[in-house]
C-alpha positions as CSV (number, residue, x, y, z in Angstrom):
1,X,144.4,92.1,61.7
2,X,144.6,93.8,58.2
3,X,147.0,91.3,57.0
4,X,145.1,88.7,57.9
5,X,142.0,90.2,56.2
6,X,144.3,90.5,52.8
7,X,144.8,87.1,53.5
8,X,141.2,86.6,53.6
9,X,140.8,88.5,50.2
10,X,142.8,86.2,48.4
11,X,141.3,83.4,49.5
12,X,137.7,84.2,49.0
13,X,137.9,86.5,46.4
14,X,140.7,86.2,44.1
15,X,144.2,87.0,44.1
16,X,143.8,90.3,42.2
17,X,141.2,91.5,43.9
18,X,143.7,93.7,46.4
19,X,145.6,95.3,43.6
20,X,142.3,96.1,41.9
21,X,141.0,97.7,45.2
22,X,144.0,100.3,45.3
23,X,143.3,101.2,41.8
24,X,140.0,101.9,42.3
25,X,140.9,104.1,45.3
26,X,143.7,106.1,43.3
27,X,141.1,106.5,40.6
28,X,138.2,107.5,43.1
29,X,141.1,110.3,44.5
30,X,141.9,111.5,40.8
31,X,138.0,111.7,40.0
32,X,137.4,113.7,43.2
33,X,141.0,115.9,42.6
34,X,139.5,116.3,38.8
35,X,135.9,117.0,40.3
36,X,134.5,114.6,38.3
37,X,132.9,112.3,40.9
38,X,132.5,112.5,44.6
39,X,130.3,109.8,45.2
40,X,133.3,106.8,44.4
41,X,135.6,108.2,46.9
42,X,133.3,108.9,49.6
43,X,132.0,105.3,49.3
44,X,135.9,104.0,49.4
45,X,137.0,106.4,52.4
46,X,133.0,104.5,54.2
47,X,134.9,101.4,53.9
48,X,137.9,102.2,55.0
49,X,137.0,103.9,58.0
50,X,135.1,100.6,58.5
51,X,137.9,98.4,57.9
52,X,140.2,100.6,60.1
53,X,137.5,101.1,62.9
54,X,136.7,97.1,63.4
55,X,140.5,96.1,63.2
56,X,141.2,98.5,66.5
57,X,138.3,97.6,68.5
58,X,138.0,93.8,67.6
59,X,139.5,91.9,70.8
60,X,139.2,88.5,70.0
61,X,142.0,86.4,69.4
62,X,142.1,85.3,65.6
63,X,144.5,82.7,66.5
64,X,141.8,80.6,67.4
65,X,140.4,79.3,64.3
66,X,136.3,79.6,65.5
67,X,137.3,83.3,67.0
68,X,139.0,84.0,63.5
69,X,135.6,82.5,61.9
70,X,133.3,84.6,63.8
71,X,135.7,88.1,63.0
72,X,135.4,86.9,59.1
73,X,131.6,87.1,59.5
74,X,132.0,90.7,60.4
75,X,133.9,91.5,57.1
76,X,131.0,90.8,54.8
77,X,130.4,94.7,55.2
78,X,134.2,95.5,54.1
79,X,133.6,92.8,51.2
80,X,131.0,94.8,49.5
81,X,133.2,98.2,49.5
82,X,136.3,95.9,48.3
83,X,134.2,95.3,45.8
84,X,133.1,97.9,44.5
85,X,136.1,99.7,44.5
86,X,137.5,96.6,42.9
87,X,135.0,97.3,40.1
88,X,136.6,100.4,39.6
89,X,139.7,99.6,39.5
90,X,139.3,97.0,37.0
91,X,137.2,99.3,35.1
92,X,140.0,101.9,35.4
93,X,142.4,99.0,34.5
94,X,140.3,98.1,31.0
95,X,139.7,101.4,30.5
96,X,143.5,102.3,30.0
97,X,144.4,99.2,27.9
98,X,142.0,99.5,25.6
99,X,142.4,103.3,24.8
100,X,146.0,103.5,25.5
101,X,147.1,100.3,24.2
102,X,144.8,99.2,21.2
103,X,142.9,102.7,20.5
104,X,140.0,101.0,21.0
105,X,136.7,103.1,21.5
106,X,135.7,104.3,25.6
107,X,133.6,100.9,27.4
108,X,130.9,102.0,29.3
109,X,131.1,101.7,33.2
110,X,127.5,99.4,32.5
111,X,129.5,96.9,30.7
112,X,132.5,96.2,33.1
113,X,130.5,96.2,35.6
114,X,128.2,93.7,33.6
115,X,131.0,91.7,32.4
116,X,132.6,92.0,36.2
117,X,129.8,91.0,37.6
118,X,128.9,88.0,35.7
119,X,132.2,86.4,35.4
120,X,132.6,86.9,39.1
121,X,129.6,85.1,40.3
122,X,129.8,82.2,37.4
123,X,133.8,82.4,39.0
124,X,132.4,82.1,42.5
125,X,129.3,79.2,42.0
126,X,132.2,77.3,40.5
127,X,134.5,77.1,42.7
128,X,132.5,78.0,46.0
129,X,128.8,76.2,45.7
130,X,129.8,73.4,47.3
131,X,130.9,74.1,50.3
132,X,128.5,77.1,50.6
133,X,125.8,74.9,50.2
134,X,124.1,74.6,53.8
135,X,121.0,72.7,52.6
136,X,122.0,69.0,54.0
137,X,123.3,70.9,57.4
138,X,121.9,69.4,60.4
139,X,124.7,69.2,62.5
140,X,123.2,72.4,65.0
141,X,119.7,70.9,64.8
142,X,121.1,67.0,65.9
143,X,123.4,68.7,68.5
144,X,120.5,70.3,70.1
145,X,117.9,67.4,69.7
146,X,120.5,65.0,71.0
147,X,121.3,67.1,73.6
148,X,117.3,68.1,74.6
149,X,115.6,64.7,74.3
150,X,118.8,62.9,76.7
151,X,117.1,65.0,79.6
152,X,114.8,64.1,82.3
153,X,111.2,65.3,82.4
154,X,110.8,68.9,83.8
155,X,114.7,69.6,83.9
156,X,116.4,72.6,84.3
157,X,119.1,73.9,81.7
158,X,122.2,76.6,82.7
159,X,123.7,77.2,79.4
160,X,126.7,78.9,79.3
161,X,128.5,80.2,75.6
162,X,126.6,80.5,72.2
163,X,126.5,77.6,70.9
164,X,124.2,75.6,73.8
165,X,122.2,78.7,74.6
166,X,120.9,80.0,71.0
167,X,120.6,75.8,70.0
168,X,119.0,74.7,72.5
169,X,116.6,77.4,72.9
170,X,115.6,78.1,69.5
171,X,114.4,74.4,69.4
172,X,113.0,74.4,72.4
173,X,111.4,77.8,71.9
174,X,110.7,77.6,68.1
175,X,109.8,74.4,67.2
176,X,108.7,73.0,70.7
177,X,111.3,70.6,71.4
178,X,111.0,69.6,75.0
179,X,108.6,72.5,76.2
180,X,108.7,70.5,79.8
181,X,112.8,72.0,80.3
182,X,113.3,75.0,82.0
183,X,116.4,76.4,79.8
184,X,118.3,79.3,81.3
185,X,121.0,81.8,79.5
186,X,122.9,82.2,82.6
187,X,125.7,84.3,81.1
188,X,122.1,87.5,80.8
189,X,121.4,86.9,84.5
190,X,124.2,89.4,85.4
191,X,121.5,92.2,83.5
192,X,118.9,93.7,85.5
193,X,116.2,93.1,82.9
194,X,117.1,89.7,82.7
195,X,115.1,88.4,85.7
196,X,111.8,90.1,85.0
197,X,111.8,88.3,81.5
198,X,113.0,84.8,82.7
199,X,110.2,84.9,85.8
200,X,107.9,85.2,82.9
201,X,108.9,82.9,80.8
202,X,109.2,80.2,83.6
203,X,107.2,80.8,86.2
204,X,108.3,77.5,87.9
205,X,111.3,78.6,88.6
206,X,111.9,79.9,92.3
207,X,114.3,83.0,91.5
208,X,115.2,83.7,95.5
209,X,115.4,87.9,94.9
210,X,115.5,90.2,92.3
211,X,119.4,90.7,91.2
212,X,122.1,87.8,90.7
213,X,124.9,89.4,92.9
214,X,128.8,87.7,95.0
215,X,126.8,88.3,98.0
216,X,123.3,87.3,99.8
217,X,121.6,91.1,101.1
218,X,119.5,93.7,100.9
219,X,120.7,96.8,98.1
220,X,120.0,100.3,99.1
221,X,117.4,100.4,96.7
222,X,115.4,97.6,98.7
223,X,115.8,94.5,96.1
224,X,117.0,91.2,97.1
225,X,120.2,90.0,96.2
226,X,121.0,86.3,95.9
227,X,124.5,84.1,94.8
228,X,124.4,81.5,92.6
229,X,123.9,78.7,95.5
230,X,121.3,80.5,96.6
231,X,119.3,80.1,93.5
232,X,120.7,76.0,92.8
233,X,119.0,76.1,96.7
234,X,115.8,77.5,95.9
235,X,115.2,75.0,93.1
236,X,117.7,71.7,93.7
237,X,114.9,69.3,95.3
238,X,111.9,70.4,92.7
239,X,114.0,70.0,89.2
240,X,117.1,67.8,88.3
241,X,119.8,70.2,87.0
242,X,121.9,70.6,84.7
243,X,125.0,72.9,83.0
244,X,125.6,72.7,79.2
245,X,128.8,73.7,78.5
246,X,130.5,74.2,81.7
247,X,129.0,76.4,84.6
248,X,129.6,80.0,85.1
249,X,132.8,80.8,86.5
250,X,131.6,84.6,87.6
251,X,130.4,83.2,91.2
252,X,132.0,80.3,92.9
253,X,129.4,80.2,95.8
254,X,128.2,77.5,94.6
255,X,130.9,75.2,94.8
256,X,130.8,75.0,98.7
257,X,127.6,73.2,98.0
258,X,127.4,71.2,94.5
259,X,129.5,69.2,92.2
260,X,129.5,68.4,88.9
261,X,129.1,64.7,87.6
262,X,129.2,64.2,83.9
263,X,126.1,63.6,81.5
264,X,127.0,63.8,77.7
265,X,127.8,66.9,76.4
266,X,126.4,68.6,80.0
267,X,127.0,68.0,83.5
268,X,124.6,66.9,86.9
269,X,124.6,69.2,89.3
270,X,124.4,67.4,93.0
271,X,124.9,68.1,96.3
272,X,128.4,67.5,97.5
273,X,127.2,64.6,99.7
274,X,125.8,62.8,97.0
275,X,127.5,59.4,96.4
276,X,127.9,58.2,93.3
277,X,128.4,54.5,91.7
278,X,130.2,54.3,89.0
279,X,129.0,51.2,87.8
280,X,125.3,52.3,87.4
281,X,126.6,56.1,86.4
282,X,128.6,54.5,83.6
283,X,125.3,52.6,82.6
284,X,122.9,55.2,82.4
285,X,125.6,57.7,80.7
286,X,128.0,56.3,78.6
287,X,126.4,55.5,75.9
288,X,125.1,58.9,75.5
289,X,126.6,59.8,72.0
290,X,126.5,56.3,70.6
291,X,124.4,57.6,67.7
292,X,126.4,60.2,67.0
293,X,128.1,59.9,63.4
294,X,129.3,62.5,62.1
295,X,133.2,61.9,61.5
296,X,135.2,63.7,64.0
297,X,137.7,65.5,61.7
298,X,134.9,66.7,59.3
299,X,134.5,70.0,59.9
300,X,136.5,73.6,59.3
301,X,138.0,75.0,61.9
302,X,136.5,78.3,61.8
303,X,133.0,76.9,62.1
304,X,130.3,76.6,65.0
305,X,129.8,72.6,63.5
306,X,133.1,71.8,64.7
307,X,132.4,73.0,68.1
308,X,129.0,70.7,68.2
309,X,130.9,68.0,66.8
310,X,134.4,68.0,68.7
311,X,131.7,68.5,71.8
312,X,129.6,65.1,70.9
313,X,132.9,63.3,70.5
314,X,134.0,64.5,73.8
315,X,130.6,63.5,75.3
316,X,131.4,59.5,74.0
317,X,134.3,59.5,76.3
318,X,133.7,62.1,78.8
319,X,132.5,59.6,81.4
320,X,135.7,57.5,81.4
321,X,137.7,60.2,81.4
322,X,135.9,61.5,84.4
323,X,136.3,58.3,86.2
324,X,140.1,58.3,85.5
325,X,140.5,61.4,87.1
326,X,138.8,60.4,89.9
327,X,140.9,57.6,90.8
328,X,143.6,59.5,90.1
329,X,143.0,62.0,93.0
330,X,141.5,59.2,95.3
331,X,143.8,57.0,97.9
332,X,141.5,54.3,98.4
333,X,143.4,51.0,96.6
334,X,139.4,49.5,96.5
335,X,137.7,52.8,95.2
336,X,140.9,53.3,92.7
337,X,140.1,49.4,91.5
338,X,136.6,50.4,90.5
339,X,136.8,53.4,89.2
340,X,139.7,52.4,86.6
341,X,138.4,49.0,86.0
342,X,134.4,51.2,85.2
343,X,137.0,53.7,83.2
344,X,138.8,50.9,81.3
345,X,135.3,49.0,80.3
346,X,133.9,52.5,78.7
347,X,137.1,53.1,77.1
348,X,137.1,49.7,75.3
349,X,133.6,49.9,74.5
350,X,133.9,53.1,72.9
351,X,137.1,52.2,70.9
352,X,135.6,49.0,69.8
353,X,132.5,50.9,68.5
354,X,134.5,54.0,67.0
355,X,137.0,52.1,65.3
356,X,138.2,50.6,61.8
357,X,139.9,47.8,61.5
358,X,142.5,47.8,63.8
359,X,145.8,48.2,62.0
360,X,148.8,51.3,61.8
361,X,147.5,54.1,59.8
362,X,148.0,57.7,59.4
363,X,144.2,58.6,59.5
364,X,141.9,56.9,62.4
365,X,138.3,57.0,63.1
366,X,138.4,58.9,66.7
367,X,140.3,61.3,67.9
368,X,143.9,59.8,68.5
369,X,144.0,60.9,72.1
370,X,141.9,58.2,73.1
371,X,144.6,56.3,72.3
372,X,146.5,57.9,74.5
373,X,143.7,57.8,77.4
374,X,143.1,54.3,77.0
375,X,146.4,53.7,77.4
376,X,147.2,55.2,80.5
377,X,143.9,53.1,82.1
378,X,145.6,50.2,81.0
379,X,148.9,51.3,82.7
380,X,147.8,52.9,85.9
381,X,145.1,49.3,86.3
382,X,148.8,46.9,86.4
383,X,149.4,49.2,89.9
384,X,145.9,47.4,91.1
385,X,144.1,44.5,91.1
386,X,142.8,43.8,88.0
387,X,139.2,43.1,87.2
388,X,137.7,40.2,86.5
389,X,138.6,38.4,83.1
390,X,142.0,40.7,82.8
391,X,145.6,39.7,83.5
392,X,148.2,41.9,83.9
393,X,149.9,40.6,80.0
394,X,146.8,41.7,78.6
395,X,146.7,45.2,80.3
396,X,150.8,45.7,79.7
397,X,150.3,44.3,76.0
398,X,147.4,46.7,75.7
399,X,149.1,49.7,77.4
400,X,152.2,49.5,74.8
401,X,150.0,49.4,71.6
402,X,147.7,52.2,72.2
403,X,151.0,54.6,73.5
404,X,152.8,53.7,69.8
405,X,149.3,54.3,67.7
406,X,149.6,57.5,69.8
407,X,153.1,58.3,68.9
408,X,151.9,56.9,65.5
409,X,149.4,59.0,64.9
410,X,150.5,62.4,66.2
411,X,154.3,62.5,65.6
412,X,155.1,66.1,66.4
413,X,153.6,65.4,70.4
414,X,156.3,67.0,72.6
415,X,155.4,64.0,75.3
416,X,156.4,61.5,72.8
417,X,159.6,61.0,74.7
418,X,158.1,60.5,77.7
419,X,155.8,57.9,75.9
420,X,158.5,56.4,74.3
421,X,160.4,55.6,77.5
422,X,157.0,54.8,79.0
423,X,156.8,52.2,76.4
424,X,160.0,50.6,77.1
425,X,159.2,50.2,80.9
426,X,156.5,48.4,79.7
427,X,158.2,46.2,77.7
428,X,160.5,45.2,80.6
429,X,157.3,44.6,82.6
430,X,155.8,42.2,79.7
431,X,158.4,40.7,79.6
432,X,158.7,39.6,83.7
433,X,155.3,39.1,83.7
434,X,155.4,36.5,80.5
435,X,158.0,34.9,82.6
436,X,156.1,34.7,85.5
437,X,153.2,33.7,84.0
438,X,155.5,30.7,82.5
439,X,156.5,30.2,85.7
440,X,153.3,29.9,87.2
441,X,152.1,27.2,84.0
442,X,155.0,25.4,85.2
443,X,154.5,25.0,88.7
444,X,151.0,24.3,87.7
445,X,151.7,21.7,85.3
446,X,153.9,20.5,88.1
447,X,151.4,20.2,90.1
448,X,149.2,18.7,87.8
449,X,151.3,15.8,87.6
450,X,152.2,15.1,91.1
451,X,148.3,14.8,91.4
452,X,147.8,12.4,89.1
453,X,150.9,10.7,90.2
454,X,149.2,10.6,93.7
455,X,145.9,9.8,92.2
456,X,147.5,6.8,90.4
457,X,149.4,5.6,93.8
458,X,146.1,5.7,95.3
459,X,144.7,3.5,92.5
460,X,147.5,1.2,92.7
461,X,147.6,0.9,96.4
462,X,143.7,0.4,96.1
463,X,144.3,-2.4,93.9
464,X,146.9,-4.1,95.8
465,X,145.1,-3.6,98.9
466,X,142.3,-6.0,97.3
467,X,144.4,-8.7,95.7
468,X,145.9,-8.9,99.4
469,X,142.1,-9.2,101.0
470,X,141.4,-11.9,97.8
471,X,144.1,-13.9,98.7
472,X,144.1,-14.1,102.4
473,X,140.2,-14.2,102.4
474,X,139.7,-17.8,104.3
475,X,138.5,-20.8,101.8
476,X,135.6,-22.2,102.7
């Protein structure tokens, strides 16, 4: 942790910065030994008890990029004490060239910090303003409108993680977005206070007992315990539902009962006996995040935008994806048909809208997984019967070019072997099913002929049979 936050120094402040830091807290020490000044080295040990404190008790993983971005956002505290014994130590540092080295008179601690301070922020809005800027921003605020407005009047939310739960909400809450939506944190309804506020708030909401426990019951207390089917019960026929990002994973109840179909970013919950049809799911879904256009790759990896955005370009092929892995798990040849051939359709239609011109390049419009994706609906379709308007050449030739943009585009993929040899099958098949298909235009054309021959014995033997009647017609 405190290498990383060095590393976090140099970047955001400057290279120095560290080395001036320790001289300011040797020169704090030799003030205090000297009992010139306390106040220095009381402020330096502050900040490094803070430093010290936060790297042992911060338990997130800064190997994730966002979890490292949200840590950073703790160190603005530590920035401020690295900075001002930074000061110091570049004050120290002036200090002992100018009287050691060029005899110059002493400089005022007001001027280096004056000078310090100015060349640092004119430093800083240089090379910093840019990206600092947050003023054309609107990533959060189209996540959560896109998201809001895409539901159904008088809907209920589950949000699970930060990002869906303070979004949605604070729009919703704050600048009336959608006041009809119920919207429920359900990551707080494991707190005892939680309930009381939330039956306030929504009063529609049928909340089946007083505490959100793994089992239905009384408590020795006398509240009412419920699970979490127990409460999708209570409320499933009077609101259409929904879970934004993911359900809760604290209680399983409900999965004896419910599923999850896909719906942009979110998901449906229905009742496990609920059919669905792919056809009109894939219509009144998949075009969910059409309007989204933000470029996929545009954002830091330490930032909550990135999150939004990766999410959004998830939701454009979340429903095709969904179907894929549906047919994968089913044994039905006719239900594997339609599902693949719905997948394949969304697939296209998203590539086609998502992407440049199509041509080998190092940077691509979508995510290169889709490539990958597609690719495998193309494959796994050649093992049924193909839809309407597709042959099995177009699906092989398909297949083979969206595995090498793949390979292509992410060259360090440890499955690229596997695609590789993948591809090659494929090749093999393309290859017997061009000579097939030349088989087949041959037998055709064949046949072709030997009707036309027939048709023109026909014609002949027509003819001849009426020169015969001419001639042996009786003369009057």
């Amino acid at each position: 942790m405190m290498s990383v936050y060095g590393e976090h120094l140099q970047s955001r402040m400057c290279e120095l910065c560290p080395w001036l830091m320790l001289i300011g807290f040797v020169a704090s020490v030799s003030w205090f030994a000297m009992r010139r000044n306390s106040c220095s080295l009381v402020f330096c040990l502050m900040t490094s008890a803070y430093m010290s404190f936060f790297a042992w008790r911060a338990n997130l993983d800064i190997s994730n990029p966002l979890f490292k971005g949200v840590v950073e956002r703790f160190w603005m505290q530590t920035d401020m004490g690295v900075a001002f014994m930074a000061a110091i130590g570049y004050h120290t540092a002036v200090r002992m060239v100018t009287e050691k080295f060029l005899g110059l008179a002493k400089i005022s601690m007001a001027t280096v910090f004056t000078t310090m301070g100015a060349g640092i922020l004119i430093v800083l809005q240089l090379k910093n303003y840019s990206s600092c800027s947050q003023s054309s921003n609107l990533v959060v605020r189209d996540f959560a409108h896109t998201i809001l407005n895409s539901m159904p009047p008088n809907a209920i939310i589950l949000t699970k993680g930060d990002l869906p739960s303070n979004s949605l909400r604070y729009f919703h809450l704050c600048e009336n977005v959608r006041r009809d939506l119920q919207i429920i944190d359900v990551e707080i309804l494991t707190y005892q206070w939680s309930l009381p506020v939330l039956k306030k708030f929504y009063p529609r909401l049928n909340f089946p007992g007083d505490l959100w426990q793994l089992n239905d019951g009384l408590l020795s207390d006398g509240r009412k315990a419920f699970t979490f089917k127990t409460f999708l019960d209570a409320n499933y026929k009077k609101y259409p539902m929904f879970a934004c990002i993911g359900m809760q994973e604290r209680d399983l109840s409900w999965q004896r009962s419910y599923k999850l179909w896909p719906f942009g970013v979110c998901h449906k919950v229905e009742a496990l006996g609920r059919q669905m049809v792919p056809k009109q799911w894939g219509n009144q879904t998949g075009g969910f995040a059409d309007k989204w256009t933000y470029t996929y790759d545009g954002f830091g990896p330490t930032t909550w935008e990135k999150v939004a955005n990766d999410e959004m370009w998830h939701a454009k092929i979340g429903i095709p994806f969904f179907f894929y892995k549906l047919a994968e798990q089913t044994d039905s040849l006719e239900q594997k048909a339609d599902l693949l051939a719905q997948s394949y359709e969304l697939y296209f239609r998203a590539i086609k809208l998502n992407q440049k011109p199509s041509k080998m390049s190092h940077v691509e419009s979508f995510p290169s997984f889709w490539h990958k994706n597609f690719a495998l609906v193309c494959e796994r379709l050649l093992h049924v019967e193909p839809p309407s308007g597709l042959d099995k050449i177009r699906l092989c030739k398909l297949s083979i070019y969206h595995f090498q943009q793949y390979v292509h585009l992410t060259p360090g993929d440890t499955d690229n072997d596997s695609i590789n040899n993948a591809v090659a099958i494929l090749k093999q098949r393309l290859d017997t099913y061009e000579k097939l298909d030349r088989v087949d235009k041959t037998i055709d054309d064949t046949v072709k002929r030997a009707e036309k021959l027939d048709e023109l014995h026909r014609a002949m033997t027509s003819r001849q049979e009426l020169a015969d009647s001419i001639r042996n017609r009786p003369k009057a």
